[in-house]
C-alpha positions in Angstrom: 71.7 74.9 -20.2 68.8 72.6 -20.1 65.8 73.9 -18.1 64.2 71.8 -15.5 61.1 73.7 -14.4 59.5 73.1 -11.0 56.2 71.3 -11.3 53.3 73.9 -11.6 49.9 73.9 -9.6 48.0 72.5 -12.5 50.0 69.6 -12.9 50.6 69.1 -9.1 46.8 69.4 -8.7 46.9 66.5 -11.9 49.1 64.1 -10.4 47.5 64.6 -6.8 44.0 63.9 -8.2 45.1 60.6 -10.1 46.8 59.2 -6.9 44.2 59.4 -5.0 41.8 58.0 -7.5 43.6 55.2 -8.3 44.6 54.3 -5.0 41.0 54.3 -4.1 40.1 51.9 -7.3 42.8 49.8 -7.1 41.5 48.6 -3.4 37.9 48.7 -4.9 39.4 46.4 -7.6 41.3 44.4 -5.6 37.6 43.3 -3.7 36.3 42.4 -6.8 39.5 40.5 -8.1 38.7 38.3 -5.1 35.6 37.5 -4.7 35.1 37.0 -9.0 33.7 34.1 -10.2 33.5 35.1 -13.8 36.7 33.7 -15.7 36.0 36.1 -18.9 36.7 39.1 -16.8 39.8 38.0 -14.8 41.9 39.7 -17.9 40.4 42.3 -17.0 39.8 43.2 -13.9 44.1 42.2 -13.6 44.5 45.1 -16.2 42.2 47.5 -14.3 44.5 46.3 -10.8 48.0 47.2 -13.5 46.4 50.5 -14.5 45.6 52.1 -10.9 49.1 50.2 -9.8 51.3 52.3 -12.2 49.3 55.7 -12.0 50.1 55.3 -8.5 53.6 54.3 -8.2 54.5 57.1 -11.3 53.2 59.7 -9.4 54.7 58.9 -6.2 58.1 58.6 -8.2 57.8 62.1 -9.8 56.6 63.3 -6.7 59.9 62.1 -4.5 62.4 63.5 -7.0 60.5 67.0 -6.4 60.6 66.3 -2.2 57.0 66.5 -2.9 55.0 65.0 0.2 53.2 61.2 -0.9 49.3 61.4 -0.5 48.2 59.2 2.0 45.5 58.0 -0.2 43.8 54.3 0.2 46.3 51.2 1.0 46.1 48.1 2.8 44.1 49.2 5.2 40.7 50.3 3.3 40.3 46.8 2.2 39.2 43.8 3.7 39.8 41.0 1.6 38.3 38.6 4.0 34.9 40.1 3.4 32.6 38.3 1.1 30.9 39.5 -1.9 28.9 42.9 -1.4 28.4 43.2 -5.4 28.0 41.2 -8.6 30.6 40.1 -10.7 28.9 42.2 -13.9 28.4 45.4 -11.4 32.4 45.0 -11.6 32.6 44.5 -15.1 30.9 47.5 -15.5 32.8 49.8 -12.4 35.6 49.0 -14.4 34.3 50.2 -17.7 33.0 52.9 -15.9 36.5 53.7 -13.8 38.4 53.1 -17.5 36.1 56.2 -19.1 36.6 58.8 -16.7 40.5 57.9 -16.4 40.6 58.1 -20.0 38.5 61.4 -20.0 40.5 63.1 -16.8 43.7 62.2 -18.6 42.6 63.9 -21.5 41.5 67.1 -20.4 44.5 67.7 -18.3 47.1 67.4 -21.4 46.0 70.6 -22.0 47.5 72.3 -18.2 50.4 70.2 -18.7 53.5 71.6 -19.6 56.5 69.5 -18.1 57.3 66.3 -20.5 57.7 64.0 -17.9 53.4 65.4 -17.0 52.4 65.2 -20.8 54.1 61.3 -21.1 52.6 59.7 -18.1 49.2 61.5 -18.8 49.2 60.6 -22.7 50.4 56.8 -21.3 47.5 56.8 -18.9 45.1 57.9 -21.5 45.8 55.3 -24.1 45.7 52.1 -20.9 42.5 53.4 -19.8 41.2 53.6 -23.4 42.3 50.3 -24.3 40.9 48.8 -20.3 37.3 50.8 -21.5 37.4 49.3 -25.3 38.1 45.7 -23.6 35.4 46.3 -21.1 32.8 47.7 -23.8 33.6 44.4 -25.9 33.2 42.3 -23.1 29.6 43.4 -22.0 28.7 43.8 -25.2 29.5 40.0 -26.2 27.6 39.3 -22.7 24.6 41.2 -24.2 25.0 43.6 -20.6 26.2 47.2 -22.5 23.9 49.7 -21.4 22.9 51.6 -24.6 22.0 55.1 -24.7 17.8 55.6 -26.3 17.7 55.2 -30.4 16.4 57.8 -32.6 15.3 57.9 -36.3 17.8 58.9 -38.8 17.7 62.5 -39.7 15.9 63.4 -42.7 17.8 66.7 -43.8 19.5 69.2 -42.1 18.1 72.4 -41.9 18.6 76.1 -40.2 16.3 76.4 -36.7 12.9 79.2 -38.1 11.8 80.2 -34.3 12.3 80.1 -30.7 9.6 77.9 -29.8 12.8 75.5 -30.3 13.9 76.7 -26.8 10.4 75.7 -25.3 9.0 76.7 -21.9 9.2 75.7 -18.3 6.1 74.2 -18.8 3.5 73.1 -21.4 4.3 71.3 -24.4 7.7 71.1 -25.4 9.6 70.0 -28.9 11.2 66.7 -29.3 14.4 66.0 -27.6 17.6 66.6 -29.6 20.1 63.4 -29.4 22.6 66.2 -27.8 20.1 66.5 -25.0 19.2 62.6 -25.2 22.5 61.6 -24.9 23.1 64.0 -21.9 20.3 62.2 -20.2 21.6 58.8 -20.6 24.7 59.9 -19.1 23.8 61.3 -16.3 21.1 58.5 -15.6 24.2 56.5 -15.7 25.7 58.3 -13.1 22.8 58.2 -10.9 22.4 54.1 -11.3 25.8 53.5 -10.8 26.1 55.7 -7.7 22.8 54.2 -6.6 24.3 51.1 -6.6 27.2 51.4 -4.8 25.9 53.9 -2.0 23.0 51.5 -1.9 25.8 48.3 -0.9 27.9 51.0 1.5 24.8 52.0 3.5 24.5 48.4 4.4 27.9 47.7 4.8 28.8 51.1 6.4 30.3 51.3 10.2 29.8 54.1 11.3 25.7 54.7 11.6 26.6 58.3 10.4 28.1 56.8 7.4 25.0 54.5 6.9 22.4 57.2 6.8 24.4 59.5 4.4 24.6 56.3 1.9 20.8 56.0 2.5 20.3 59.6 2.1 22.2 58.9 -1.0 20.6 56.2 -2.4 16.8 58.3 -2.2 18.4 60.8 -3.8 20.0 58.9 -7.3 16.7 57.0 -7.3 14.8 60.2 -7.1 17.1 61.7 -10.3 16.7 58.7 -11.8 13.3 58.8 -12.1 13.3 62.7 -13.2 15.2 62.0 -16.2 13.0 58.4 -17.2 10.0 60.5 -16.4 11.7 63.0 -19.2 11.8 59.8 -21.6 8.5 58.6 -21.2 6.9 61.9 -21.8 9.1 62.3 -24.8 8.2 58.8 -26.3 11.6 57.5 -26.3 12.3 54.1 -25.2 13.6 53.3 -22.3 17.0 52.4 -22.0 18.3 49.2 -19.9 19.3 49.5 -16.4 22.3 49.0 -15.1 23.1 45.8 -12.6 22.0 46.5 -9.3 22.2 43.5 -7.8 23.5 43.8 -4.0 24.4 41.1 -1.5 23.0 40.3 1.8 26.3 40.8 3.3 26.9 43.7 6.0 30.7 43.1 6.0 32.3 46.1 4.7 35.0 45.1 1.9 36.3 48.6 2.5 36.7 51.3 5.3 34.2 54.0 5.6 36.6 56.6 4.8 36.9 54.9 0.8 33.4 54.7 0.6 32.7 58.3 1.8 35.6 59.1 -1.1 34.4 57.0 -3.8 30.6 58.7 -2.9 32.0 62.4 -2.9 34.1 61.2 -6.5 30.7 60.2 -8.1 28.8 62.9 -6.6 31.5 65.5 -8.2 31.3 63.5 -11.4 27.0 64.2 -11.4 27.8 67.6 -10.4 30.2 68.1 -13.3 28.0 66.2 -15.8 24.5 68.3 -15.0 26.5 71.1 -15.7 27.7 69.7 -19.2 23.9 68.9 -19.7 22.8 72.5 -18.7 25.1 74.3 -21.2 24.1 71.7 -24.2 20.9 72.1 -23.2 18.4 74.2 -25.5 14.9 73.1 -23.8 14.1 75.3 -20.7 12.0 72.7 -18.8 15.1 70.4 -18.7 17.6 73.6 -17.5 14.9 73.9 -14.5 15.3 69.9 -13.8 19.2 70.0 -13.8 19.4 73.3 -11.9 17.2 72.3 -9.2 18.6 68.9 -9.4 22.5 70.0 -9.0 21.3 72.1 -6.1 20.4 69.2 -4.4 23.6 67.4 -5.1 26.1 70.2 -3.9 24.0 70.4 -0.8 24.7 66.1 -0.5 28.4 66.4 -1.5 28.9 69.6 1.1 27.3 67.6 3.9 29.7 64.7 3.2 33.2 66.7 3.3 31.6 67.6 6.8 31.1 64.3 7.4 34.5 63.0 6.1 36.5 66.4 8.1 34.5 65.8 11.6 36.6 61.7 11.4 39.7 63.1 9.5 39.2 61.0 6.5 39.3 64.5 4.6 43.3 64.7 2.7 44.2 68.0 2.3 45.0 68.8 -1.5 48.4 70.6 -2.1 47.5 74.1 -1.4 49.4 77.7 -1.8 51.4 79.3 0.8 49.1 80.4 3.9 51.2 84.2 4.1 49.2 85.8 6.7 49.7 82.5 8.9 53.6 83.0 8.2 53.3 86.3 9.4 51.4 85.3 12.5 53.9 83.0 13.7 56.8 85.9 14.0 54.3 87.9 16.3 
């Protein structure tokens, strides 16, 4: 007999988390795909509108044939394509590369939960669009002269065996060079923190709701303030300064999207800083910058708490598939 195996919470949780992601950046997309003016990206930013259109149409599909409920996601309705340009065309260009890495990433690290075939063969599909969207992306900024590059270092001499622990250095004082693990950890997260900046920066003036407003504001201080941490780290370290990202931001204060995508799209990046200091804290040999990430992921969690609260008090909140609530079961026959 052949064996057909119910889906199992890891790849429920999977094919939940891509359906709402790509829902969300397909409207996000579709804004851009609208207001661009720069023909060398319409390939791509029609690709990046494909991508999101078949995660979410493949996981609906596998989801009906298990009567599994559709997330209600983004549609229609969290865009307004009538509103004019909030960002630039090159902030898109690079969204997009941005959007492409951590598809290509996410769809990577859940192979390894995945047992159904049906799972492994959309996710292993997914990877390799994404990869190919990010390579197209990367080629295009880069022939643009606009790919943000990570700090350079000299070439390594000789490899040798570590002799003490002043390696790990102290929370304060003088501390050893940087390692390009560590340096490249920084860049990252700085990344993160421009990207973020940017967009919450746009949402807070674009924003509906004035609750909405002053948590992208909040926002905004707070990935300017991380920002400057980790330059501040460079600067003291002697490395040069990498470029910035795009940050340019329209005088526009018609929203291209509902305040319930950009609370979403705000709580996605804040989860992806959260997930990235942690990466950085357990490559991270130098003591000084374990006291800058934990005190800086503190502050984070705190940001990303508030906004579920935020996002629960107007129901914009989905609720993820969750187990069976037993003891409410048993409640209900009293």
């Amino acid at each position: 007999m052949e064996h057909s195996p119910k889906l199992v919470s890891s790849e429920v949780a999977a094919l939940w988390s891509a359906y709402m992601q790509n829902s969300m950046s397909y409207c996000i997309v579709q804004h851009f795909a609208n207001v661009n003016e720069d023909h060398d990206s319409t390939d791509i930013i029609q690709t990046a509108l494909t991508n999101c259109s078949y995660v979410v149409n493949e996981v609906k599909l596998i989801f009906e044939n298990e009567n599994h409920a559709i997330p209600i996601g983004f549609t229609q309705e969290d865009v307004n394509l009538k509103a004019g340009r909030l960002y630039s065309d090159l902030f898109a260009l690079r969204y997009i590369k941005y959007m492409a890495a951590a598809g290509t990433a996410a769809a990577a690290a859940l192979l390894e939960v995945l047992a159904r075939n049906d799972a492994r063969d959309f996710f292993s599909k997914t990877s390799q669009m994404f990869m190919k969207l990010y390579n197209d992306a990367c080629d295009l900024l880069l022939k643009k002269g606009a790919f943000v590059r990570s700090p350079t270092i000299a070439p390594m001499e000789k490899a040798e065996y570590l002799q003490s622990e002043t390696f790990l250095s102290g929370l304060i004082g003088k501390h050893r060079p940087l390692t390009a693990i560590e340096l490249a950890h920084i860049s990252k997260n700085t990344e993160t923190n421009s990207i973020g900046r940017t967009f919450v920066s746009g949402f807070s003036q674009a924003a509906k709701s004035p609750e909405v407003r002053k948590y992208m504001e909040r926002g905004t201080e707070i990935a300017a303030k991380h920002e400057t941490v980790f330059r501040q780290v460079l600067i003291e370290d002697g490395v040069p300064m990498p470029s910035t990202w795009d940050s340019t931001i329209s005088q526009s204060i018609d929203a291209p999207f509902s305040d319930k995508l950009m609370m979403f799209q705000t709580n996605s990046l804040t989860a992806i800083s959260i997930a990235g200091y942690g990466a950085a804290i357990g490559a991270t040999l130098r003591k000084d910058l374990d006291g800058h990430y934990t005190r800086l992921v503190a502050e984070i969690m705190q940001y990303a708490n508030d906004g579920i609260k935020l996002m629960i008090e107007n129901q914009w909140m989905e609720q993820p598939p969750q187990n069976i609530d037993r003891e409410a079961l048993r409640n209900r026959r009293v």
